[in-house]
C-alpha positions in Angstrom: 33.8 18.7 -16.6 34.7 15.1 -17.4 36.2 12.4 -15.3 38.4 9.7 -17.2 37.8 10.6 -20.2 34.2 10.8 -21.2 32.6 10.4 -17.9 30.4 13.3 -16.8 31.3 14.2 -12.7 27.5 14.2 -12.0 27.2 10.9 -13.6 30.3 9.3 -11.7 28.9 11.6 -8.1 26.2 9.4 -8.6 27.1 6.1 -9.9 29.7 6.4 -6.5 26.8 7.0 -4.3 25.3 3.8 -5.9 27.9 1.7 -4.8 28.4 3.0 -1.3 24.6 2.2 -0.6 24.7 -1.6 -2.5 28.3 -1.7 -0.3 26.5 -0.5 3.1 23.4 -2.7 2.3 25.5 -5.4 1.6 27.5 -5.2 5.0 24.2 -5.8 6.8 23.2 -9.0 4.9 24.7 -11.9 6.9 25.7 -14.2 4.3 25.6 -18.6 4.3 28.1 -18.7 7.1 25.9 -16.1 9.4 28.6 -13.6 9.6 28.6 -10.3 8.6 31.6 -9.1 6.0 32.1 -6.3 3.5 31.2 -6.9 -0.3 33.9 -8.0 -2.6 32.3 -7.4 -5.3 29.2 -5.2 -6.2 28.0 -5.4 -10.1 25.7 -2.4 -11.3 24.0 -3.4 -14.6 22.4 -1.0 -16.7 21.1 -1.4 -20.8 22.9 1.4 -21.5 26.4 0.5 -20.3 27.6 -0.7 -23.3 26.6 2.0 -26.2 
């Protein structure tokens, strides 16, 4: 089955559960400040990304 276009569903299952674990990580960091606020941004970087 393929998800927008030629995205596998395993693939974008797991690439999902990638983000919600840097997302939940990054919620527990406190950040300069020493408060505590969700990610606005979370960049996964692979070599592959790009073929």
């Amino acid at each position: 089955m393929a998800v927008a276009g030629c995205m596998d569903a395993d693939w974008a299952d797991e690439l999902a559960a990638a983000f919600s674990a840097k997302a939940a990580l990054a919620n527990d960091v406190t950040g300069p400040a020493r408060g505590q606020v969700p990610a606005g941004q979370i960049c996964i970087e692979r070599d592959d990304s790009f073929d």
